[in-house]
DOVOFI-716183 format. One record per atom (N, C-alpha, C, CB): residue in one letter; x, y, z. Coordinates in steps of 0.05 Angstrom, whole numbers, padded with zeros to 5 digits, always signed. Atoms other than C-alpha are relative to their C-alpha. Glycine has a CB too. Example, Ala and Ser with C-alpha at 12.3 -4.5 7.8 and 13.67 -1.06 7.14 Angstrom:
2
A+00018-00024+00000
A+00246-00090+00156
A+00018+00024+00000
A-00020+00001+00025
S-00016-00024-00001
S+00273-00021+00143
S-00015+00022+00014
S+00009+00009-00029
This chain:
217
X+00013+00023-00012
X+01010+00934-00278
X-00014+00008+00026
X+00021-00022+00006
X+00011+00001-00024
X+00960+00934-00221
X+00007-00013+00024
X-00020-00005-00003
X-00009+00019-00030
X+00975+00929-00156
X-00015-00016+00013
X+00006+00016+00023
X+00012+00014-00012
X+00960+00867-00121
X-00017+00011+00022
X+00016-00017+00007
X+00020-00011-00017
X+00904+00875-00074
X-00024-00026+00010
X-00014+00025-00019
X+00021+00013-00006
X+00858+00831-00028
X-00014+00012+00017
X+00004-00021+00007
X+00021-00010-00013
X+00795+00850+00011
X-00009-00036+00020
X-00027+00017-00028
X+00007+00029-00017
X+00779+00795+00072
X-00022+00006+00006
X+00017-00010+00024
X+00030-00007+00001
X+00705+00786+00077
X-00015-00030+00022
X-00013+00002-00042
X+00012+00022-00015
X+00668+00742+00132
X-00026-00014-00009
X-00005+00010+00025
X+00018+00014-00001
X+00618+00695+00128
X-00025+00011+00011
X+00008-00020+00010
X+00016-00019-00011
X+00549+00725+00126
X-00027-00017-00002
X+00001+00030-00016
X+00023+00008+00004
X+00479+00695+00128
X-00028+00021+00010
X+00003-00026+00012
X+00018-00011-00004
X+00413+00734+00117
X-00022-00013-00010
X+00005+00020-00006
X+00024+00007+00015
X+00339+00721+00107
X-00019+00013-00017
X-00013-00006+00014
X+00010-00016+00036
X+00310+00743+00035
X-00030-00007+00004
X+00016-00020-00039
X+00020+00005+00007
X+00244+00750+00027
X-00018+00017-00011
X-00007-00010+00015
X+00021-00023+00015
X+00197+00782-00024
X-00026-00003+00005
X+00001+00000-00029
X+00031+00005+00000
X+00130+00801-00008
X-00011+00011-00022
X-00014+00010+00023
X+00005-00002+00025
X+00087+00799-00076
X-00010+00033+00001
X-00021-00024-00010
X+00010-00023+00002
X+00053+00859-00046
X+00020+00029-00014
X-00009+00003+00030
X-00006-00013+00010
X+00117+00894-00056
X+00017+00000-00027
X+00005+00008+00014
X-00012+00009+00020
X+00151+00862-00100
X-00005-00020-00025
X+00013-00007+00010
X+00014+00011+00022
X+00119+00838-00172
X+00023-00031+00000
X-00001+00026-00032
X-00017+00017+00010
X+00145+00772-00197
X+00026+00008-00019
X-00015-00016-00013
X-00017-00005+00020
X+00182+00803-00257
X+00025+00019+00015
X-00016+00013-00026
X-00023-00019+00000
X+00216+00844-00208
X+00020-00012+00023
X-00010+00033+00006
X-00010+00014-00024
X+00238+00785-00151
X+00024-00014-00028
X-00028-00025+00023
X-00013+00012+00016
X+00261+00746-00223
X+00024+00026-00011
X-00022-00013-00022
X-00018-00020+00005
X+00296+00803-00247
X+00025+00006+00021
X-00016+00021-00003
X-00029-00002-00019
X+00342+00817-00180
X+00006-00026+00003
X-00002+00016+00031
X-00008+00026-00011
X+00348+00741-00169
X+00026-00012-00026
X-00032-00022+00003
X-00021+00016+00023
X+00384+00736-00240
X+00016+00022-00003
X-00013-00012-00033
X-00035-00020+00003
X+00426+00800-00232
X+00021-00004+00035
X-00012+00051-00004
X-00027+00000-00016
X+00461+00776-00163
X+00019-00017-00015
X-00003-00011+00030
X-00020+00013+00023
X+00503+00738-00225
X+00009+00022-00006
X-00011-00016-00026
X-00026-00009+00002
X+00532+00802-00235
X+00000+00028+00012
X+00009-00003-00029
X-00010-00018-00024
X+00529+00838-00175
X-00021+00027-00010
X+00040+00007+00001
X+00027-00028-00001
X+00465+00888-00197
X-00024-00001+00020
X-00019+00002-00031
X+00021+00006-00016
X+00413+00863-00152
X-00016+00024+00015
X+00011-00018+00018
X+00003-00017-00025
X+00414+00919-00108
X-00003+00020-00024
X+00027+00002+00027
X+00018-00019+00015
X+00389+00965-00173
X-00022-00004-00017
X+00013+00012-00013
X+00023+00002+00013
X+00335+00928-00191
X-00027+00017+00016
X-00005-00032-00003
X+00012-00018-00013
X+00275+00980-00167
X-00024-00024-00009
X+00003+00035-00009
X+00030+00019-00004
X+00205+00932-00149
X-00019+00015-00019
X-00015+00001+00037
X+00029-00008+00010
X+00158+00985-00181
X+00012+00008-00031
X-00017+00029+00020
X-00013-00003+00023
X+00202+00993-00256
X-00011-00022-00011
X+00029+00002-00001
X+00011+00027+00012
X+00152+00948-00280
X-00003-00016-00026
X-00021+00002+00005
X-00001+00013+00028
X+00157+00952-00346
X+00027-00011-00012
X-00010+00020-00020
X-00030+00008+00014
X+00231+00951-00357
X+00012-00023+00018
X+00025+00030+00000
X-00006+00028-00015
X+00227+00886-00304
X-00004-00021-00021
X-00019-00008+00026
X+00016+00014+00008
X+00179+00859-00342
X+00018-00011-00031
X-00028+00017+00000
X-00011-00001+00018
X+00219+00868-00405
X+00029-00017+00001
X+00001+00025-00004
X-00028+00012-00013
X+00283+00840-00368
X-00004-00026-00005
X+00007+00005+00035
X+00005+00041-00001
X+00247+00770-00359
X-00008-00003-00027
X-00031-00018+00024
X+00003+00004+00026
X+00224+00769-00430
X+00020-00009-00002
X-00007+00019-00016
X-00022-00003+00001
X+00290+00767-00445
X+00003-00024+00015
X+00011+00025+00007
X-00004+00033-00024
X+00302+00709-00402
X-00013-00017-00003
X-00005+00000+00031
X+00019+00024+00022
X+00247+00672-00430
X+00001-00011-00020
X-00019+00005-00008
X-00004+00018+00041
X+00266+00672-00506
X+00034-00008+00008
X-00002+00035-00044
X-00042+00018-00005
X+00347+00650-00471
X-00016-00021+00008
X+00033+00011+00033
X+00004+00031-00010
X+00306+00597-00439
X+00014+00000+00029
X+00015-00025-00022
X-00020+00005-00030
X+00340+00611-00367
X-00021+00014+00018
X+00037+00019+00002
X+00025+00004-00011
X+00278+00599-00329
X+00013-00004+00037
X-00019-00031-00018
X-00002-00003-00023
X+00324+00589-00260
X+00000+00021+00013
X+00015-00009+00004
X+00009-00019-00028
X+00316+00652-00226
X-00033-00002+00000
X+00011+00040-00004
X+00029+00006-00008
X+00241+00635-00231
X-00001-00007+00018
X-00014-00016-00011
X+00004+00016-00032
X+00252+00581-00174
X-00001+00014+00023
X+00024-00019+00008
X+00001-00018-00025
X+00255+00642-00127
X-00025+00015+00001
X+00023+00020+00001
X+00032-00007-00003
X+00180+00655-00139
X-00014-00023+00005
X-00013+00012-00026
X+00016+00026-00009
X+00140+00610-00098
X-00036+00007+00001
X+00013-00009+00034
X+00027-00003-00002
X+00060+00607-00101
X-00010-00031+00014
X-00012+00008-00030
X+00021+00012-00031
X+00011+00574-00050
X-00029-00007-00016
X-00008+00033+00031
X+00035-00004+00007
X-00054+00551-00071
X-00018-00024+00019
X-00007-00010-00041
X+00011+00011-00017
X-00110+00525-00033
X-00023-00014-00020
X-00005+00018+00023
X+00013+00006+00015
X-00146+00474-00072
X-00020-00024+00018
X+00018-00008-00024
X+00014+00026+00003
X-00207+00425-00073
X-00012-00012-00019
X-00014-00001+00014
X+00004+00017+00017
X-00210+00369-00114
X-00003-00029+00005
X+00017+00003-00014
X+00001+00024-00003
X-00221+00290-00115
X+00030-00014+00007
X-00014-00008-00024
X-00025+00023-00010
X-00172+00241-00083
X+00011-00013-00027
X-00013-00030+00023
X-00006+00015+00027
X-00162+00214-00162
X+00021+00026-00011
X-00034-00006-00023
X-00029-00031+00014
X-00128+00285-00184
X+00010+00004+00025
X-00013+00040-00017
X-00016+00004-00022
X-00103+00283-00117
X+00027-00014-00013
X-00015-00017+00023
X-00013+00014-00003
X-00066+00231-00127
X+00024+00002-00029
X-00017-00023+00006
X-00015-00014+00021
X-00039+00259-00203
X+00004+00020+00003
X-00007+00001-00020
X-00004-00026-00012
X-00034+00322-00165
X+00031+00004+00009
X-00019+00003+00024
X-00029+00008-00014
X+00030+00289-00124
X+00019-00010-00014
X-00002-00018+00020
X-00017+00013+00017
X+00065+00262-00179
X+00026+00021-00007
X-00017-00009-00027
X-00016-00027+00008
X+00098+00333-00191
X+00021-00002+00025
X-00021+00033-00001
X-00023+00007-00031
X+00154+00317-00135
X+00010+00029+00011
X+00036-00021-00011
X-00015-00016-00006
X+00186+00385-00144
X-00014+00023+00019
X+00012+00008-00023
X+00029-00017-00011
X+00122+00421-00097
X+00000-00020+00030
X-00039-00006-00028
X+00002+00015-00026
X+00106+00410-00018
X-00032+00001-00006
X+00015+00016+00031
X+00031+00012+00002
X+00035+00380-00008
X-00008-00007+00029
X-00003-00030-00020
X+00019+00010-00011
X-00005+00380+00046
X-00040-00006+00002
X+00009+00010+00013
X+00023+00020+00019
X-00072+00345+00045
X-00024-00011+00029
X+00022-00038-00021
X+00025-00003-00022
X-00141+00337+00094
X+00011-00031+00013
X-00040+00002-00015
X+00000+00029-00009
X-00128+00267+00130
X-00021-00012+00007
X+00013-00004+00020
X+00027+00020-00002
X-00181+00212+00125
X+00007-00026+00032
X-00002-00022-00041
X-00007+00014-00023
X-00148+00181+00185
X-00012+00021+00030
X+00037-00004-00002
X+00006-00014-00022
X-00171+00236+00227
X-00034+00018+00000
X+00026+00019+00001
X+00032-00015+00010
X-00242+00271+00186
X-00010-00021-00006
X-00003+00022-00026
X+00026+00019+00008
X-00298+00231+00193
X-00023+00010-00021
X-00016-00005+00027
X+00020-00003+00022
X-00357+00229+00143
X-00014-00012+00011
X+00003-00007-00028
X+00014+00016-00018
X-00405+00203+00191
X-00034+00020-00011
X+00015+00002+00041
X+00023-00019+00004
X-00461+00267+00162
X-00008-00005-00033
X+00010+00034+00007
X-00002+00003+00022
X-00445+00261+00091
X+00032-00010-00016
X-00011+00024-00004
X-00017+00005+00021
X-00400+00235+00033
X+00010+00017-00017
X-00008-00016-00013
X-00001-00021+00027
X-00366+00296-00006
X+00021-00018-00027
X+00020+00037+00013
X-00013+00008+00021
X-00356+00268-00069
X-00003+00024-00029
X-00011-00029-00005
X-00001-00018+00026
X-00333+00304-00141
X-00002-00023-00025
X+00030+00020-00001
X+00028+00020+00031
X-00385+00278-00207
X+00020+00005-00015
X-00040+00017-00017
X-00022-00008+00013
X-00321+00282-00261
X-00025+00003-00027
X+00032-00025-00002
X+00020-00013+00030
X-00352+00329-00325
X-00002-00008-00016
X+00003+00019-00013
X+00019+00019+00022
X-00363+00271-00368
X-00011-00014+00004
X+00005-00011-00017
X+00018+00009-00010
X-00410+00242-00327
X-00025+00008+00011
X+00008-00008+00009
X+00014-00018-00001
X-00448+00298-00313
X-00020+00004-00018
X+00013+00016+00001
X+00027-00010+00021
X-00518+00301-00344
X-00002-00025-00022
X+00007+00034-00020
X+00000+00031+00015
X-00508+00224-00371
X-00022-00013+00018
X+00034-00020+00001
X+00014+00023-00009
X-00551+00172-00366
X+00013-00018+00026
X-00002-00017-00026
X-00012+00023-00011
X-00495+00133-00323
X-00007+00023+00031
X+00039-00012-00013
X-00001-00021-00017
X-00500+00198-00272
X-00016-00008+00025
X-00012+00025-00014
X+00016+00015-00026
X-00555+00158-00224
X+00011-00019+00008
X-00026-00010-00003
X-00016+00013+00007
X-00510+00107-00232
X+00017-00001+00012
X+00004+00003-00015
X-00031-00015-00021
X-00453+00138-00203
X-00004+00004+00029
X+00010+00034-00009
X+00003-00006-00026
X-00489+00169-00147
X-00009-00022+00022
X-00018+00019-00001
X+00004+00021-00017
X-00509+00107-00124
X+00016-00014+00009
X-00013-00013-00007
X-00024+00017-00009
X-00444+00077-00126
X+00006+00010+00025
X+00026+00001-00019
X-00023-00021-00019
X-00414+00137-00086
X-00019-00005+00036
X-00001+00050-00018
X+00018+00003-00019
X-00482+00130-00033
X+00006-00038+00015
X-00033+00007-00017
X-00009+00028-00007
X-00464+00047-00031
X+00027+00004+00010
X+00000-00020-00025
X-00029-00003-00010
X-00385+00060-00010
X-00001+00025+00024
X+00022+00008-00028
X+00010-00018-00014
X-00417+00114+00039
X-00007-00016+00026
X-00022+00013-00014
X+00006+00024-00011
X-00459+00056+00066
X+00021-00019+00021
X-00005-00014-00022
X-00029+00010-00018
X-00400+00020+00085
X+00017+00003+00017
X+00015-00002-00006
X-00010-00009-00006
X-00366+00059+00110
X-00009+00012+00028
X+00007+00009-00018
X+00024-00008-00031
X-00409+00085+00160
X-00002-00028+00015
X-00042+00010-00010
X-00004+00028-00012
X-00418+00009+00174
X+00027-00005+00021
X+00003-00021-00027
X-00021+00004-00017
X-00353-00002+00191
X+00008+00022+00024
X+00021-00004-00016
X+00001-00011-00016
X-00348+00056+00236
X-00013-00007+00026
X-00004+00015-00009
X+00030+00005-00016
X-00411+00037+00272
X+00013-00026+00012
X-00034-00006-00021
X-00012+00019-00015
X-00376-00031+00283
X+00023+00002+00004
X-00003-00022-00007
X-00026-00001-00010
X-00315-00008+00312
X+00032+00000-00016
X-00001-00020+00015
X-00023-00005+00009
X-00269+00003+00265
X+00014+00028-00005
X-00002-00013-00020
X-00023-00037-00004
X-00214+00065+00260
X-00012+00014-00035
X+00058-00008+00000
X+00000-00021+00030
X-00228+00117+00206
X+00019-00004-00020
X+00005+00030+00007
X-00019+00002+00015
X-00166+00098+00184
X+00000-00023-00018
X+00021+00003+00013
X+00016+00033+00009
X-00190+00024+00167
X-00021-00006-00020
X-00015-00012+00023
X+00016+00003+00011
X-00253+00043+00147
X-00007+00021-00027
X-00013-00003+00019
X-00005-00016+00025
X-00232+00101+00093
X+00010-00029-00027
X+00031+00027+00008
X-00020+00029+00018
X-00200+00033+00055
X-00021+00003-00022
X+00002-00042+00016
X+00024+00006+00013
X-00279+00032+00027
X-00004+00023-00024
X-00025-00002+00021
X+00013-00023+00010
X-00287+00105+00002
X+00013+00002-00029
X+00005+00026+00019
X-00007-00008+00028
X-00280+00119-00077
X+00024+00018-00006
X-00023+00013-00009
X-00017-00014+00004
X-00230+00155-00105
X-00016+00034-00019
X+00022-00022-00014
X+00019-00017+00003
X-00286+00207-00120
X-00004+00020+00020
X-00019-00012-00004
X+00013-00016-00023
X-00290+00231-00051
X+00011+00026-00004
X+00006-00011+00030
X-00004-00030+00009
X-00271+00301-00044
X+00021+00004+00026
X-00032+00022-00001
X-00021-00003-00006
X-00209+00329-00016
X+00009+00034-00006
X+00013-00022-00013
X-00016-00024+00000
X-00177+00395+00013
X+00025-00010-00002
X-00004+00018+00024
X-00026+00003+00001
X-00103+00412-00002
X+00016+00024-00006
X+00004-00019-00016
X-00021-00027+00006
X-00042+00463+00003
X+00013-00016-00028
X+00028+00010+00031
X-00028+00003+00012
X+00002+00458-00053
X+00019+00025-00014
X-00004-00020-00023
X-00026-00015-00004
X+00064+00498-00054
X+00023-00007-00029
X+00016-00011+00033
X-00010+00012+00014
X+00100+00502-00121
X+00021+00024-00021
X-00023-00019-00010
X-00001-00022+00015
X+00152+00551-00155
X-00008+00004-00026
X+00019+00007+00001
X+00010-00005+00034
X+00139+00590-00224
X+00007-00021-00010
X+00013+00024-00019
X-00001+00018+00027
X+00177+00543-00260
X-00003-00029+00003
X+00025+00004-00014
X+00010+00024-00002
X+00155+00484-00237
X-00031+00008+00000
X+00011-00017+00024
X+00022+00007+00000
X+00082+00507-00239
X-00003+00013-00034
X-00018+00012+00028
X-00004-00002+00030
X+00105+00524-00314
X-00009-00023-00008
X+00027+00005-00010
X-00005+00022-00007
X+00119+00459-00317
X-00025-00018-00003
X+00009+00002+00025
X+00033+00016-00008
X+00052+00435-00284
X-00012+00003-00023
X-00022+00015+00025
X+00022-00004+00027
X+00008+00477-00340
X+00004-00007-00026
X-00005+00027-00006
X-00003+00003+00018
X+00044+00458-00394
X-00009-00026-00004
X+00020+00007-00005
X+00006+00033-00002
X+00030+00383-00375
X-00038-00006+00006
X+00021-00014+00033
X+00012-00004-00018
X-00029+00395-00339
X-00025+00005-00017
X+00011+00018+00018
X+00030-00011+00014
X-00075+00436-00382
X-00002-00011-00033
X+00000+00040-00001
X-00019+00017+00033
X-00038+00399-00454
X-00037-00008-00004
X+00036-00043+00005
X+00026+00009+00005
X-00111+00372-00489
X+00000-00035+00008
X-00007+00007-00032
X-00010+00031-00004
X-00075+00296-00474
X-00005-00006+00030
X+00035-00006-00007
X+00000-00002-00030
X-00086+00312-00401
X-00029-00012+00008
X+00005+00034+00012
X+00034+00008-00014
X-00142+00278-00361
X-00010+00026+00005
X-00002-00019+00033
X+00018-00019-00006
X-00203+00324-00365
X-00005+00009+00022
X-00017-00005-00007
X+00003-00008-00029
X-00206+00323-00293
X+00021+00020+00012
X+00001-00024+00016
X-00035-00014-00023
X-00133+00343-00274
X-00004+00027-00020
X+00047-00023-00006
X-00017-00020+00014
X-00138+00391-00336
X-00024+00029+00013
X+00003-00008-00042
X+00014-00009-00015
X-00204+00423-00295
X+00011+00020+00018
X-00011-00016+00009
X-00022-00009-00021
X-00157+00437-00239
X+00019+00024-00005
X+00018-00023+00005
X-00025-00016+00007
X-00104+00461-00274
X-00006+00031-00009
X+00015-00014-00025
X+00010-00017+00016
X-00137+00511-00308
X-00010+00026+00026
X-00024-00016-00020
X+00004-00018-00017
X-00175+00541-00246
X+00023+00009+00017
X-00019-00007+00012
X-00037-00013-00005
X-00096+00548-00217
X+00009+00028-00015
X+00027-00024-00014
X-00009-00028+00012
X-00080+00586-00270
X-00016+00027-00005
X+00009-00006-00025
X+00024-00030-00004
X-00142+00629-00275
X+00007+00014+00029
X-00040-00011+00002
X-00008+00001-00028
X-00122+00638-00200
X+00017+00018-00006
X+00009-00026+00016
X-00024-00021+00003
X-00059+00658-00217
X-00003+00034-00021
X+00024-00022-00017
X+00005-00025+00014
X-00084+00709-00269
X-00019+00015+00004
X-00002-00001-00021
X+00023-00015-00018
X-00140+00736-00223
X+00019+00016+00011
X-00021-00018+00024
X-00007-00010-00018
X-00096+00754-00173
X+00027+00020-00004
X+00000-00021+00017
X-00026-00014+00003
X-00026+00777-00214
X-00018+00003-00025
X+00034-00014+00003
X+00002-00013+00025
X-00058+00807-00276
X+00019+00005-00015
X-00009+00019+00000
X-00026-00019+00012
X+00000+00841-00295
X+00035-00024-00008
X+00009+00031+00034
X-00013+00031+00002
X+00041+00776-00291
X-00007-00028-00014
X+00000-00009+00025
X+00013+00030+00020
X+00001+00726-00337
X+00012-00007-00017
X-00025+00002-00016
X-00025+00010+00023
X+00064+00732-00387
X+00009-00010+00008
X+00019+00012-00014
X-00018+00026-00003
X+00104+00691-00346
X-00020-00029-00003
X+00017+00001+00034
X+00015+00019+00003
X+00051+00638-00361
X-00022-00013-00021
X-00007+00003+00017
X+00012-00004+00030
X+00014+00649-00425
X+00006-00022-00019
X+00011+00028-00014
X-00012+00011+00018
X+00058+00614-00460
X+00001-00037-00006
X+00024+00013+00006
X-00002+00025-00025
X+00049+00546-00415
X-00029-00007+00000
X+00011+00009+00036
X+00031+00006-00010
X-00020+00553-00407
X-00028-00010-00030
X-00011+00037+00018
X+00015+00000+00020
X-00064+00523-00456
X-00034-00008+00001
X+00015-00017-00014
X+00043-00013-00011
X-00138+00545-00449
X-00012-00014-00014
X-00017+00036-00010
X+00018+00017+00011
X-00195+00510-00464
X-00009+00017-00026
X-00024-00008+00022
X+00015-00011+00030
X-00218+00522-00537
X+00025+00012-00013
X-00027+00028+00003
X-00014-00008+00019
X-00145+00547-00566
X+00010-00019-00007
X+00015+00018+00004
């Protein structure tokens, strides 16, 4: 029989953080799902293929939580309308240009949505977007707050924004996002995200391939 035996161990707190430069996704997912059994500390960052191979493996189990420890950043601009289906995704931080504080006193940036584009209704539109422009300027001019007088502006106008969202919630996103059921607008968006994402991690487009459903397949 083995002899009883305890080890007394203090309370420790450190700060983790992978930078992509050195550390691939497949290889942050990979040590994040072996501190479950105490390997972490031999997962090697540049073993790229036998990382890569690791998360496979973790993909066809379906145990997509050590993903959540890969976070991505994107800096988008789009209309206050996919804005606003932009925020619906709760599990993502969002920040977003404030119309309480940026005036449009030079011009109106608005976004033409691509099935209106090169239509008859297209003069149409722009006139709307130039009339709620109008206004708006109006009310400025007579003293009202930016914040008052945004009330007028379309949901066309145009809009910077961070959004902050891990892999598997921006799984998640594309699967919903880019689906053919998806508003053409949001699925616009979605799409240049993920092109984004596969510009910049080439070598990483399998964690997302699968999620991502491209225009024309």
């Amino acid at each position: 029989m083995a002899e009883a035996k305890i080890e007394l161990v203090n309370h420790e707190a450190t700060l983790s953080y992978w930078s992509p430069n050195e550390w691939p996704f497949s290889a942050v997912i990979t040590g994040v799902a072996k501190v479950c059994t105490a390997k972490a500390e031999n997962v090697k960052p540049r073993e790229v293929e036998k990382n890569k191979a690791f998360v496979q493996k973790l993909m066809k189990r379906g145990h997509w939580t050590p993903s959540e420890f890969v976070d991505l950043t994107f800096y988008l601009t789009t209309s206050r309308a996919v804005a606003n289906e932009l925020v619906r995704h709760r599990m993502a931080s969002y920040m977003q240009l404030s119309q309480r504080y940026v005036r449009y006193d030079e011009a109106l940036p608005v976004v033409m949505p691509a099935t209106i584009k090169g239509t008859l209704e297209a003069d149409l539109w722009r006139a709307q977007m130039r009339d709620s422009h109008d206004v708006y300027l109006y009310f400025l001019e007579h003293g009202q707050k930016p914040e008052d007088a945004r009330t007028v502006l379309p949901l066309a106008t145009a809009t910077n924004m961070l959004a902050k969202m891990n892999l598997r919630e921006f799984r998640h996103f594309l699967d919903l996002r880019t689906a053919p059921a998806a508003w053409s607008e949001m699925r616009i968006l979605a799409n240049l995200m993920a092109e984004a994402f596969a510009k910049q991690f080439p070598d990483e487009v399998f964690l997302i391939s699968d999620v991502w459903h491209r225009e024309g397949e």
